[in-house]
PDB file of N, CA, C and O in Angstrom, chain B, residues numbered from 101:
ATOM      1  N   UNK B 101       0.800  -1.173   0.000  1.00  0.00           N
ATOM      2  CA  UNK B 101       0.000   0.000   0.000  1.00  0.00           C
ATOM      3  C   UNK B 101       0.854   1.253   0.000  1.00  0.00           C
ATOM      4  O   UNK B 101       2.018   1.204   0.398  1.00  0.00           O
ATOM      5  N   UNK B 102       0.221   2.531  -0.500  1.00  0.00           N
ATOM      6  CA  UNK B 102       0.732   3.980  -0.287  1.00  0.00           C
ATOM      7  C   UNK B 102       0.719   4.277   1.222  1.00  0.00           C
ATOM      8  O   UNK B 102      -0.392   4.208   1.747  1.00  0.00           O
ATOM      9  N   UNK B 103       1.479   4.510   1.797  1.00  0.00           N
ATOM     10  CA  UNK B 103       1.656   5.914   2.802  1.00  0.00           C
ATOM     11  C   UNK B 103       1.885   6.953   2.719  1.00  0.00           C
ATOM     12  O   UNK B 103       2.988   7.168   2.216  1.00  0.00           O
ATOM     13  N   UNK B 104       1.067   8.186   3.122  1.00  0.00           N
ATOM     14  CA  UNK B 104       1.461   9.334   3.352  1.00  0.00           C
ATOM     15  C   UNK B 104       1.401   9.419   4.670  1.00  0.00           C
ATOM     16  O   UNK B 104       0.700   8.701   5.382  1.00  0.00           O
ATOM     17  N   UNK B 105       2.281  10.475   5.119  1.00  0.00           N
ATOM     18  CA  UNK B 105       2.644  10.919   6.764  1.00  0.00           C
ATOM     19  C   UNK B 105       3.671  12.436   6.306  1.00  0.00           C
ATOM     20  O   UNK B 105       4.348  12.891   5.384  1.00  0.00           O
ATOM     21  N   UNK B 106       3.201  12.746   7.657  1.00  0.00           N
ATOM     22  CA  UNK B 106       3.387  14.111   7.892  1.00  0.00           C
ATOM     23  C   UNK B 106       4.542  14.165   9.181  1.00  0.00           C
ATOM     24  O   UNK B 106       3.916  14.196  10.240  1.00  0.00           O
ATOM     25  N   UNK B 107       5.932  14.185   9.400  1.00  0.00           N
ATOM     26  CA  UNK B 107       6.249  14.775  10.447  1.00  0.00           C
ATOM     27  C   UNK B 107       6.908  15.890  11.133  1.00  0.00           C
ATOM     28  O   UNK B 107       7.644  16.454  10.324  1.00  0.00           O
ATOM     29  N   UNK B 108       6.950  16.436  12.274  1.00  0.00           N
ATOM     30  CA  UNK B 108       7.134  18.371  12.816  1.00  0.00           C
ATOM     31  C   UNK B 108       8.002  17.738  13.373  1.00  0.00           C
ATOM     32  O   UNK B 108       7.941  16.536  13.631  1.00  0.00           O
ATOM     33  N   UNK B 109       9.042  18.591  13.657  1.00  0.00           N
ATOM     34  CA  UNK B 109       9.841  18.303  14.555  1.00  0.00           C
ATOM     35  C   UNK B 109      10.513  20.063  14.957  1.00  0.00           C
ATOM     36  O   UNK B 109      10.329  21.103  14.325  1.00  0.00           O
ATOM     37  N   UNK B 110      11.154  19.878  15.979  1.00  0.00           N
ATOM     38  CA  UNK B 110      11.715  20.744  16.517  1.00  0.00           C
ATOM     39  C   UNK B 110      13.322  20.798  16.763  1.00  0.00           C
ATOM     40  O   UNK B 110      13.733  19.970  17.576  1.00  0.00           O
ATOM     41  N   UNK B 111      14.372  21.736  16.118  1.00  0.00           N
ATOM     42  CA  UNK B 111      15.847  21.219  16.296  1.00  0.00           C
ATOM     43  C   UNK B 111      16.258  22.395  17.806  1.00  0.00           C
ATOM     44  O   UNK B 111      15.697  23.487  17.716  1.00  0.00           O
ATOM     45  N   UNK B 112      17.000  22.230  18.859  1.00  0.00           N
ATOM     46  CA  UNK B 112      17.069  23.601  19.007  1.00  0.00           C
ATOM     47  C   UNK B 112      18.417  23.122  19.872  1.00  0.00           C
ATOM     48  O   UNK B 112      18.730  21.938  19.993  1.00  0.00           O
ATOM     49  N   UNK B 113      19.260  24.376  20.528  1.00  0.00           N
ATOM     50  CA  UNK B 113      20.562  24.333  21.272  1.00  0.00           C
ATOM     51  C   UNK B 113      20.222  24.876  22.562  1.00  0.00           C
ATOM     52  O   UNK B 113      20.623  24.356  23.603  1.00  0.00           O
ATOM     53  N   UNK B 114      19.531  25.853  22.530  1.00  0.00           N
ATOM     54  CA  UNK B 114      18.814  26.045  23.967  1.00  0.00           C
ATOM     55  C   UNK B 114      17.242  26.597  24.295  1.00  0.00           C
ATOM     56  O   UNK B 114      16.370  26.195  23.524  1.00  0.00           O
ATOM     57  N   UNK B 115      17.003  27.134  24.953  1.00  0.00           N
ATOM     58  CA  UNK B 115      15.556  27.172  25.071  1.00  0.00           C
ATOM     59  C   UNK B 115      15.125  28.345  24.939  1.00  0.00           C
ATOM     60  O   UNK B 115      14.151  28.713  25.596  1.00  0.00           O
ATOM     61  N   UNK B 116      15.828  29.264  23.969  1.00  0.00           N
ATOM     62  CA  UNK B 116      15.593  30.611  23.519  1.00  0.00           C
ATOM     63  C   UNK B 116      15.045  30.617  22.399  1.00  0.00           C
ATOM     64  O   UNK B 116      15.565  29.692  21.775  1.00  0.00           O
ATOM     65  N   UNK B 117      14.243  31.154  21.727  1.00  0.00           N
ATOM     66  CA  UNK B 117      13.303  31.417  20.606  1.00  0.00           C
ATOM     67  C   UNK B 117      14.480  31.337  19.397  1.00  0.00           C
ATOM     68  O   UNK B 117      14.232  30.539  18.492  1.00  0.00           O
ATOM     69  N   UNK B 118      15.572  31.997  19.320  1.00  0.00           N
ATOM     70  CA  UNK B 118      16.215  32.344  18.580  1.00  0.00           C
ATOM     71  C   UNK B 118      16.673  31.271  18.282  1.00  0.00           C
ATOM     72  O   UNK B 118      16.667  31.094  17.064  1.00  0.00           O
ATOM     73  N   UNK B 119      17.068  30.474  18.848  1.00  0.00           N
ATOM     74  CA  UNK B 119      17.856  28.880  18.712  1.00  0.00           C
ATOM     75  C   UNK B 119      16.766  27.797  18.349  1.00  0.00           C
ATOM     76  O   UNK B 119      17.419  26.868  17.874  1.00  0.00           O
ATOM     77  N   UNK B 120      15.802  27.550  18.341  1.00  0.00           N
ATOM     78  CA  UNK B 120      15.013  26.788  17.487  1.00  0.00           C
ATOM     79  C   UNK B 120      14.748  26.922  16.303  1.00  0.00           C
ATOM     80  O   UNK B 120      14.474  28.012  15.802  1.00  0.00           O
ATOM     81  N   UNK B 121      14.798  25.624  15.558  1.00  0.00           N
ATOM     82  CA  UNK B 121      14.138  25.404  14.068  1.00  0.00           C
ATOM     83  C   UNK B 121      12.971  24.512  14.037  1.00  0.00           C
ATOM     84  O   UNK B 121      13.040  23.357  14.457  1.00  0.00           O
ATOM     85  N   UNK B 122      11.557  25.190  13.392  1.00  0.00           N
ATOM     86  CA  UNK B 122      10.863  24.313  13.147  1.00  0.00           C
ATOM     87  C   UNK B 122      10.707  23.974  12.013  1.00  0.00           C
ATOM     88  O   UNK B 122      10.984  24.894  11.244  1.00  0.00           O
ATOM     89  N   UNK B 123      10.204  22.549  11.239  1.00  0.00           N
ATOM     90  CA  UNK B 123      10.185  21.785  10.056  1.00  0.00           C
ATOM     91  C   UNK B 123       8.888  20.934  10.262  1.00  0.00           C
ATOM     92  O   UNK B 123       8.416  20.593  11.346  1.00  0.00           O
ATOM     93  N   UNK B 124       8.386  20.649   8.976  1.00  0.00           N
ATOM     94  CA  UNK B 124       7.086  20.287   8.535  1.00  0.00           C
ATOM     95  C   UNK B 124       7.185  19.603   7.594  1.00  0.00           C
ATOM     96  O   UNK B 124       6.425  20.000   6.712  1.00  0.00           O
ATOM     97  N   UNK B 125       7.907  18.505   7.230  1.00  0.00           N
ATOM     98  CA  UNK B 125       8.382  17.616   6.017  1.00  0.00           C
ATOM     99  C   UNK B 125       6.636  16.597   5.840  1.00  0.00           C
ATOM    100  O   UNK B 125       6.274  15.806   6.710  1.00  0.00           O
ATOM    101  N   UNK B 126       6.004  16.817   4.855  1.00  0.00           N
ATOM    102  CA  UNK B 126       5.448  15.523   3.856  1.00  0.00           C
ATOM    103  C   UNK B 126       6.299  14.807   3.078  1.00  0.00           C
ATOM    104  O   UNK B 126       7.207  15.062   2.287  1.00  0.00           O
ATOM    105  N   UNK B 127       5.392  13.169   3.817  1.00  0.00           N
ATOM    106  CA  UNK B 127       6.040  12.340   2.588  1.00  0.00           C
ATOM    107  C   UNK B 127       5.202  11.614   2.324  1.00  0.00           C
ATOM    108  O   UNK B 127       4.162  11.656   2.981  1.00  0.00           O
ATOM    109  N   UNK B 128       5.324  10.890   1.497  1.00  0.00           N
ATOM    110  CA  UNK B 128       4.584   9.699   0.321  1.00  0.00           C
ATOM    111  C   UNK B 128       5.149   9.097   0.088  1.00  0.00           C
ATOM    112  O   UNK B 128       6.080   9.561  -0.571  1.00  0.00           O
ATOM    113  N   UNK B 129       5.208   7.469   0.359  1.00  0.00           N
ATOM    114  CA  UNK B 129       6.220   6.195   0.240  1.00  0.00           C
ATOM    115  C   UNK B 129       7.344   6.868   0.352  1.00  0.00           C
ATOM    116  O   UNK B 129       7.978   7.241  -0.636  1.00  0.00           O
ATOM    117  N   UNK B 130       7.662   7.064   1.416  1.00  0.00           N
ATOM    118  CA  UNK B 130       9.157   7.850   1.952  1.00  0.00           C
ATOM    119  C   UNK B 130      10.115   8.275   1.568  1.00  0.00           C
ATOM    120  O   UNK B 130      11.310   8.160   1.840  1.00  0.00           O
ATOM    121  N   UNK B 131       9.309   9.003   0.626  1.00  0.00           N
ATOM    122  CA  UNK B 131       9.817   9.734  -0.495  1.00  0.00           C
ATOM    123  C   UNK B 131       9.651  11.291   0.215  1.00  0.00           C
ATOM    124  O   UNK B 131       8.450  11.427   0.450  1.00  0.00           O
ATOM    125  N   UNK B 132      10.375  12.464   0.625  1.00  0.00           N
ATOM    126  CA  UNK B 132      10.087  14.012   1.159  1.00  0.00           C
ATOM    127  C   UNK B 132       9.686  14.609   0.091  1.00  0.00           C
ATOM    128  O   UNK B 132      10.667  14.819  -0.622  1.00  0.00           O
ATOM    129  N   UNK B 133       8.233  15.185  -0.620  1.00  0.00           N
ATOM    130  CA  UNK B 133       8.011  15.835  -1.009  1.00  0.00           C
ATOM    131  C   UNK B 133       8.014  17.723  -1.152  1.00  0.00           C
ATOM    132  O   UNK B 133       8.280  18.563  -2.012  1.00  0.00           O
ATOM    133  N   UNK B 134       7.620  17.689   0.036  1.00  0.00           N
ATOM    134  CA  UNK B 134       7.516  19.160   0.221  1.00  0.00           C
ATOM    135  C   UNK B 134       8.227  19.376   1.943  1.00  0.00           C
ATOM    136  O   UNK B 134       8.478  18.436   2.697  1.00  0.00           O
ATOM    137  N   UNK B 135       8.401  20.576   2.202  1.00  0.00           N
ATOM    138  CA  UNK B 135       8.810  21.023   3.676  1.00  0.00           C
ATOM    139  C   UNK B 135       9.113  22.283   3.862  1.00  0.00           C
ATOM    140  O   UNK B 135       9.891  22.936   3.166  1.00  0.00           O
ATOM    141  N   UNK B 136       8.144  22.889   5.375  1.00  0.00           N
ATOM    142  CA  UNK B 136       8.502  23.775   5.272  1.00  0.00           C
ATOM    143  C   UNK B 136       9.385  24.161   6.540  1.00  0.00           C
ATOM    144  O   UNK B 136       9.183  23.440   7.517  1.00  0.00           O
ATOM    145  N   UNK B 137      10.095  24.922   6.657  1.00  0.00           N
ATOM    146  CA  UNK B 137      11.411  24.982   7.013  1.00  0.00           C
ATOM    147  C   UNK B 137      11.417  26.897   8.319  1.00  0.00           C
ATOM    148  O   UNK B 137      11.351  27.968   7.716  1.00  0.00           O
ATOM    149  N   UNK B 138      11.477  26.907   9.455  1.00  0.00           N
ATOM    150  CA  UNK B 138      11.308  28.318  10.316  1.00  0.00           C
ATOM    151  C   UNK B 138      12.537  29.014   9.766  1.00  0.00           C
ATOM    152  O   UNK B 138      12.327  30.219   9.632  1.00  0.00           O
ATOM    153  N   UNK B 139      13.710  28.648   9.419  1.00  0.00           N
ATOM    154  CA  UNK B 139      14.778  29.510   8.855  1.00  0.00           C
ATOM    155  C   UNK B 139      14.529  29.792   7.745  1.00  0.00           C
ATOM    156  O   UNK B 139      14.689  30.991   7.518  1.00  0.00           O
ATOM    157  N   UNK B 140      14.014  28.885   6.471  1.00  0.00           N
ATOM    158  CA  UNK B 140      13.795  29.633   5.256  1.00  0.00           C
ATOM    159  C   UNK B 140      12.007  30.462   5.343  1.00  0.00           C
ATOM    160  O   UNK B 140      11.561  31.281   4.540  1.00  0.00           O
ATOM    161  N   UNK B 141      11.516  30.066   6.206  1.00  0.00           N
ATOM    162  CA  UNK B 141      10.103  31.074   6.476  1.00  0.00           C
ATOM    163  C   UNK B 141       8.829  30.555   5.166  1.00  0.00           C
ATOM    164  O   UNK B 141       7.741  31.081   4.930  1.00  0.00           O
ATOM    165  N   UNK B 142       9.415  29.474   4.566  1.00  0.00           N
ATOM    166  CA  UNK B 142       8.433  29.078   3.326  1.00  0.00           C
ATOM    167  C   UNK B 142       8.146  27.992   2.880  1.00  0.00           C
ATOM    168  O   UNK B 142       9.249  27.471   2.717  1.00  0.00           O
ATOM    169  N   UNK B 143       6.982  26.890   2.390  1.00  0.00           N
ATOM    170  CA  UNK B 143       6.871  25.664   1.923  1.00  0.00           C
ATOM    171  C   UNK B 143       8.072  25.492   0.611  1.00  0.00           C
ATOM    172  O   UNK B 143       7.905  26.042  -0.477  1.00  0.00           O
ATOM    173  N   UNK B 144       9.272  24.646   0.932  1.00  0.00           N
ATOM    174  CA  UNK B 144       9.873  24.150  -0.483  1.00  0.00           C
ATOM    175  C   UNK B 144       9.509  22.591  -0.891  1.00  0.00           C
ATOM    176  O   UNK B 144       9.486  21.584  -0.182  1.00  0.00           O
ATOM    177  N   UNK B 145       9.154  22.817  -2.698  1.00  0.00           N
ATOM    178  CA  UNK B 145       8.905  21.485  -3.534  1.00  0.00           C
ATOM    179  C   UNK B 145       9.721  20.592  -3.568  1.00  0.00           C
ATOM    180  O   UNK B 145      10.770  21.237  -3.566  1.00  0.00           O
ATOM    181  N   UNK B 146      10.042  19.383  -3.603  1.00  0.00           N
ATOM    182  CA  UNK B 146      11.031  18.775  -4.123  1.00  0.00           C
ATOM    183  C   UNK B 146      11.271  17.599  -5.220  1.00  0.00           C
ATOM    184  O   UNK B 146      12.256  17.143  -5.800  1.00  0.00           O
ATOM    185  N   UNK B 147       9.279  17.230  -5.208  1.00  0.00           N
ATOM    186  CA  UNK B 147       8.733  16.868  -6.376  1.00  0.00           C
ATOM    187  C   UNK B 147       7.958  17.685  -7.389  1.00  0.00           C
ATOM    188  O   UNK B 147       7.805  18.850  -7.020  1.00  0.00           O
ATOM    189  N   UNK B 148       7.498  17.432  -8.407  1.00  0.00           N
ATOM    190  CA  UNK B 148       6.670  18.135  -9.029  1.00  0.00           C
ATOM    191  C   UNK B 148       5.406  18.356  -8.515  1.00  0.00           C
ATOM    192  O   UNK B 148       4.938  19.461  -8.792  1.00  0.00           O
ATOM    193  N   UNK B 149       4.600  17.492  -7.729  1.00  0.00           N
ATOM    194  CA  UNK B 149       3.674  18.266  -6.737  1.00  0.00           C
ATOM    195  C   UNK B 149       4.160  18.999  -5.632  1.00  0.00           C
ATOM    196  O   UNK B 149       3.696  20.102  -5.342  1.00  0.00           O
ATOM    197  N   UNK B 150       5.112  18.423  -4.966  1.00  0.00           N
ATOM    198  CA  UNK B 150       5.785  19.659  -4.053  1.00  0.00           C
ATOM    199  C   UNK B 150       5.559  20.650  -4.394  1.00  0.00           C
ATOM    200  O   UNK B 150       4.887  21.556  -3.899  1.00  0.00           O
ATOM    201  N   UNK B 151       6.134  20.560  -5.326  1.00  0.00           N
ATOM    202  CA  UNK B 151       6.689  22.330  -6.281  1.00  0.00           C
ATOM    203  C   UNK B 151       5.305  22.948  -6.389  1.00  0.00           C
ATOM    204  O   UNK B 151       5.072  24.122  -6.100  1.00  0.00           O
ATOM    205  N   UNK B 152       4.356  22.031  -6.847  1.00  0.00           N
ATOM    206  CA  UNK B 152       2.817  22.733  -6.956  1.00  0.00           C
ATOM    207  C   UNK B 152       2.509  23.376  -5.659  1.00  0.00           C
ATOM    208  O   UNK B 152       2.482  24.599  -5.524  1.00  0.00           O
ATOM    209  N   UNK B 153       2.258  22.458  -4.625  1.00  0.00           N
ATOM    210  CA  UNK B 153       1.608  22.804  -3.648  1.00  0.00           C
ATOM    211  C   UNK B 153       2.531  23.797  -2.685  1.00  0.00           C
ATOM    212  O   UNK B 153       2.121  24.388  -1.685  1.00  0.00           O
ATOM    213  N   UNK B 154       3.692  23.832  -3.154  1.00  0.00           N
ATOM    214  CA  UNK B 154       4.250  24.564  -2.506  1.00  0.00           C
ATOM    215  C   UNK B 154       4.372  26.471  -2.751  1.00  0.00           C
ATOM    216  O   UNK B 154       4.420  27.367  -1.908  1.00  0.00           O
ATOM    217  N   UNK B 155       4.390  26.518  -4.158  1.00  0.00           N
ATOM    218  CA  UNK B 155       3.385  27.641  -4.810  1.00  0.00           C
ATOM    219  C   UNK B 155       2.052  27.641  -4.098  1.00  0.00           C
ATOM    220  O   UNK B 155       1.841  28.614  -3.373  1.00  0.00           O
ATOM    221  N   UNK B 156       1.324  26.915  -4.164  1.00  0.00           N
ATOM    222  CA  UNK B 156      -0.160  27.280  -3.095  1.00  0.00           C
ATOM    223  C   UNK B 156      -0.031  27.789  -2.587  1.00  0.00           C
ATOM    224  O   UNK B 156      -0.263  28.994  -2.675  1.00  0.00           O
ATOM    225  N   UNK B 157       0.745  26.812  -1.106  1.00  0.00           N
ATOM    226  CA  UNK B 157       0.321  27.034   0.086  1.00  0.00           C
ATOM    227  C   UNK B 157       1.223  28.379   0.408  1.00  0.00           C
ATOM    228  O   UNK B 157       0.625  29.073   1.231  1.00  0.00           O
ATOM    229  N   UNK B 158       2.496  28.958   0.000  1.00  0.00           N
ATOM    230  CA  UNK B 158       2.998  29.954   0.088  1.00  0.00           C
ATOM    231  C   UNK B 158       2.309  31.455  -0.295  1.00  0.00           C
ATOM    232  O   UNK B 158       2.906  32.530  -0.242  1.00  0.00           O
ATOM    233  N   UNK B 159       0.728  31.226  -0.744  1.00  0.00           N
ATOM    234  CA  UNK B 159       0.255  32.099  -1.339  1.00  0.00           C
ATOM    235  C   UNK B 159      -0.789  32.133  -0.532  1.00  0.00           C
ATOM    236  O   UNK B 159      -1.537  33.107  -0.619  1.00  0.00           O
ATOM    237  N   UNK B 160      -1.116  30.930   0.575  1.00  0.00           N
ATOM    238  CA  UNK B 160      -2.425  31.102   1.181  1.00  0.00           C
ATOM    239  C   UNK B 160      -2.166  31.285   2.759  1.00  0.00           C
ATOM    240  O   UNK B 160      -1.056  31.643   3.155  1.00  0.00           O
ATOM    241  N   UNK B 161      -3.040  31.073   3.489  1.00  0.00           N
ATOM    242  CA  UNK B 161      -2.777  30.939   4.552  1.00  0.00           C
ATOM    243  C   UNK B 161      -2.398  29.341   5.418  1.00  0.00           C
ATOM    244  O   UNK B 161      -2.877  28.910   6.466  1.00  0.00           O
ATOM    245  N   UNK B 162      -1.582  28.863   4.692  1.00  0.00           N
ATOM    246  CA  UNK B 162      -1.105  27.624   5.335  1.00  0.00           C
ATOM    247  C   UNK B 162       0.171  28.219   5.881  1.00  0.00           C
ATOM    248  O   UNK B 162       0.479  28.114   7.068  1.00  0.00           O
ATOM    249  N   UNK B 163       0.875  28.822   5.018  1.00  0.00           N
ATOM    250  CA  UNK B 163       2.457  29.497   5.361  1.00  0.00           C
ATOM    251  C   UNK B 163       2.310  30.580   6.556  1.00  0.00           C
ATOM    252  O   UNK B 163       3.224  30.757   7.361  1.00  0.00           O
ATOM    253  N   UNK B 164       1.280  31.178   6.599  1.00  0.00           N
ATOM    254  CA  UNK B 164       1.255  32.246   7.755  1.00  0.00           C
ATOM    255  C   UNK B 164       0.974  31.210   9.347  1.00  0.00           C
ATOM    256  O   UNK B 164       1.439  31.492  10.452  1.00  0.00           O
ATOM    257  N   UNK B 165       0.228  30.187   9.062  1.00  0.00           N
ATOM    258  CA  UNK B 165       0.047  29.290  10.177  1.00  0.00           C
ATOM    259  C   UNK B 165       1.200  28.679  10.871  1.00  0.00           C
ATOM    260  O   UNK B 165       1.280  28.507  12.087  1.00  0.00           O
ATOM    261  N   UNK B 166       2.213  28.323   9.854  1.00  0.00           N
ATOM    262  CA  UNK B 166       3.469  27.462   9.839  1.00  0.00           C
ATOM    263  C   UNK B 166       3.993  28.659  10.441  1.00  0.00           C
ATOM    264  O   UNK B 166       3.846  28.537  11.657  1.00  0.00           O
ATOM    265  N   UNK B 167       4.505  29.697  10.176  1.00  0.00           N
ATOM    266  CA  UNK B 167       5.215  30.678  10.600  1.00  0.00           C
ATOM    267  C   UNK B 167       5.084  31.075  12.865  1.00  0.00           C
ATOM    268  O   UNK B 167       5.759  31.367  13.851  1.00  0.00           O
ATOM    269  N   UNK B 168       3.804  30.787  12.433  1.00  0.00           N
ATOM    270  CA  UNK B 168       3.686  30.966  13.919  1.00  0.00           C
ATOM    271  C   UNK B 168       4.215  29.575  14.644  1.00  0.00           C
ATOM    272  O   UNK B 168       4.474  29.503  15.845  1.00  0.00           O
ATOM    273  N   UNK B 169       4.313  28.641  13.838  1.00  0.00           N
ATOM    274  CA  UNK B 169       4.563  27.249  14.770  1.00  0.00           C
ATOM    275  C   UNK B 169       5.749  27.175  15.399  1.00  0.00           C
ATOM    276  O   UNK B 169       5.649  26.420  16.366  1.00  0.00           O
ATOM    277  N   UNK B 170       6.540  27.506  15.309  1.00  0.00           N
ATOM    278  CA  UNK B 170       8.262  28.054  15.664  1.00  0.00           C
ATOM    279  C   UNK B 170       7.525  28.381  17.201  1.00  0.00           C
ATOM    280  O   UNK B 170       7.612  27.551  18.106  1.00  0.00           O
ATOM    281  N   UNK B 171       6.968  29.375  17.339  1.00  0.00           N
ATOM    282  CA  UNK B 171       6.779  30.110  18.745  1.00  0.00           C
ATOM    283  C   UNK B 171       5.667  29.394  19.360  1.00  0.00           C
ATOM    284  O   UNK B 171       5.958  29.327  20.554  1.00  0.00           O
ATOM    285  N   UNK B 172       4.235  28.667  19.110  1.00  0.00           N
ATOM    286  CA  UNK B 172       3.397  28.179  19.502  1.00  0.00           C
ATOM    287  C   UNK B 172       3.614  26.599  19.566  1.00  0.00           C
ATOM    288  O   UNK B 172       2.929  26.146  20.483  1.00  0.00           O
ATOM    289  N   UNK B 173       4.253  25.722  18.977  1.00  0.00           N
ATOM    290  CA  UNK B 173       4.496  24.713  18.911  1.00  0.00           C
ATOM    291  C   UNK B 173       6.182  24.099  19.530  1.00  0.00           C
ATOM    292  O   UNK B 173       6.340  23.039  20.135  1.00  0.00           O
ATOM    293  N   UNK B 174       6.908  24.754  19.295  1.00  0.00           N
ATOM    294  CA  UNK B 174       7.917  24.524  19.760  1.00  0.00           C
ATOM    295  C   UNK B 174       8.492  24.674  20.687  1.00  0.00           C
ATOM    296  O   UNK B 174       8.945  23.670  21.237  1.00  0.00           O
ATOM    297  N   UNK B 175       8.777  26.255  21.386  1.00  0.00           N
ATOM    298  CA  UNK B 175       8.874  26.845  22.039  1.00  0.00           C
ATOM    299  C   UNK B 175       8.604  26.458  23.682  1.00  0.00           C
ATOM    300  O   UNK B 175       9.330  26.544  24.673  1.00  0.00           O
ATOM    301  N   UNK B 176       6.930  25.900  23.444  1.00  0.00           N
ATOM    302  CA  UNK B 176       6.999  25.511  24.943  1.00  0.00           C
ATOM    303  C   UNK B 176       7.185  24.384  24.340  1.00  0.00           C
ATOM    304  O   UNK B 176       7.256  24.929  23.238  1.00  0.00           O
ATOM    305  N   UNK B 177       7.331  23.256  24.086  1.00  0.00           N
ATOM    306  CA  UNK B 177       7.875  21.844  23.988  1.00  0.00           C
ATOM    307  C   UNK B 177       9.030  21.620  24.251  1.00  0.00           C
ATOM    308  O   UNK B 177       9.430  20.584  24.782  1.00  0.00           O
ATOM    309  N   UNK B 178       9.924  22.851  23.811  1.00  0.00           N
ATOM    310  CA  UNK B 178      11.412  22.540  23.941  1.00  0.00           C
ATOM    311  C   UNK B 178      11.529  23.116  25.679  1.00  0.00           C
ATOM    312  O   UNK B 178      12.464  22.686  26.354  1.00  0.00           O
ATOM    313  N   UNK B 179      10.599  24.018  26.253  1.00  0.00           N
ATOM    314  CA  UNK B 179      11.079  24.864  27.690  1.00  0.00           C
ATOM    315  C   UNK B 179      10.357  23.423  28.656  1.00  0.00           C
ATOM    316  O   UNK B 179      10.782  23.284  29.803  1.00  0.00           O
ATOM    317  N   UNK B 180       9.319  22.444  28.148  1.00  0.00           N
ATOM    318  CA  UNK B 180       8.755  20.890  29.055  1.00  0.00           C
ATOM    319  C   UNK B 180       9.928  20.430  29.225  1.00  0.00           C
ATOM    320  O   UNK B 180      10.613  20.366  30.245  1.00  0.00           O
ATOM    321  N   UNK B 181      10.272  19.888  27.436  1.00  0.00           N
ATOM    322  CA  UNK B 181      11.040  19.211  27.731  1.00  0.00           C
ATOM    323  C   UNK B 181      12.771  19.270  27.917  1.00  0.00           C
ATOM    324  O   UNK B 181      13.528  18.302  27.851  1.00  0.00           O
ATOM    325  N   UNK B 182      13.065  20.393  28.114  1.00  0.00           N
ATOM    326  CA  UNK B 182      14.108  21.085  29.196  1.00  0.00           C
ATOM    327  C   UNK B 182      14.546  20.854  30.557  1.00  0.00           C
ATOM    328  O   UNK B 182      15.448  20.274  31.161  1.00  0.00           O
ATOM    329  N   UNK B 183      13.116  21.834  30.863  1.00  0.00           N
ATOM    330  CA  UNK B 183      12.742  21.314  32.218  1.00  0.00           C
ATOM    331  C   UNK B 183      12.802  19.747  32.891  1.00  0.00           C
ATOM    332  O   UNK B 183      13.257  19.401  33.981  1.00  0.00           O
ATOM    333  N   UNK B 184      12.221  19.010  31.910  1.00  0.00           N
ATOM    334  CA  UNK B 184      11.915  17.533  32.454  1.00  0.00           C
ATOM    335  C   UNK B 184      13.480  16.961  32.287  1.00  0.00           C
ATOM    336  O   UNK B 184      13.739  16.251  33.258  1.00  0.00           O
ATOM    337  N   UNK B 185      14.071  17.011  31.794  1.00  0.00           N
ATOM    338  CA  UNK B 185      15.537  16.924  31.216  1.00  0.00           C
ATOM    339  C   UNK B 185      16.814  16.938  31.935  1.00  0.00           C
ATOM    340  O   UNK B 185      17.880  16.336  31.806  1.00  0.00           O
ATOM    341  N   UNK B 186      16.175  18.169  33.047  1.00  0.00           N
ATOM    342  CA  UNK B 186      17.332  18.698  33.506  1.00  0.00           C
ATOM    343  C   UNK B 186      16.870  18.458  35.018  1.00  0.00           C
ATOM    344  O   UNK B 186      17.643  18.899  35.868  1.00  0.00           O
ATOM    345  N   UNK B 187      15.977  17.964  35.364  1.00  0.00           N
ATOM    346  CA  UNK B 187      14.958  17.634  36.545  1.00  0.00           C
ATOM    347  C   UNK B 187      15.751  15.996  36.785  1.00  0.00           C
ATOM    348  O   UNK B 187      15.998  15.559  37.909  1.00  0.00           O
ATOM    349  N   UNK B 188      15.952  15.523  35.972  1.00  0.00           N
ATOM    350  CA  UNK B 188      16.523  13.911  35.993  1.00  0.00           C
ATOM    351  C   UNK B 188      18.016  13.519  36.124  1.00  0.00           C
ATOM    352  O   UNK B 188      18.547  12.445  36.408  1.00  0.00           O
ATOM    353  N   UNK B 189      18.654  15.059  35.746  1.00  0.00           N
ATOM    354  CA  UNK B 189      20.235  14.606  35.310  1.00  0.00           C
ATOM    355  C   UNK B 189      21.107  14.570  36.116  1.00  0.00           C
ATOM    356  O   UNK B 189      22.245  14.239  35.780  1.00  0.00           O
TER     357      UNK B 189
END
């Protein structure tokens, strides 16, 4: 069968806004189509639908949503799991 999956992740060095990266990679038979990326600020293609939808969504409001995820999604995830981190060591 096909799979598609979606996964976010968060990279960061410390628990300051400035030091996190957030990412939003689609794939399809584990293949990375598209991703969007908090340092480059935009959905990039890497297939020919990538490339489509990535024109879209850079034009709609999917990219303004993503933009906030850096600070709403990450941010406190990385200050939990910090905390919980450094609570154990």
């Amino acid at each position: 069968g096909f799979r598609h999956y979606v996964v976010n992740s968060c990279e960061f060095n410390s628990s300051k806004l400035n030091d996190i990266e957030y990412t939003e990679s689609y794939y399809y038979n584990k293949l990375e189509y598209i991703r969007f990326s908090s340092s480059v600020g935009k959905y990039v293609g890497y297939t020919e639908h990538g490339i489509k939808n990535a024109e879209r969504w850079n034009n709609g409001p999917e990219v303004i949503s993503r933009r906030g995820a850096k600070e709403s999604y990450c941010f406190h995830n990385v200050g939990v799991f910090t905390e919980a981190a450094l609570t154990k060591s």
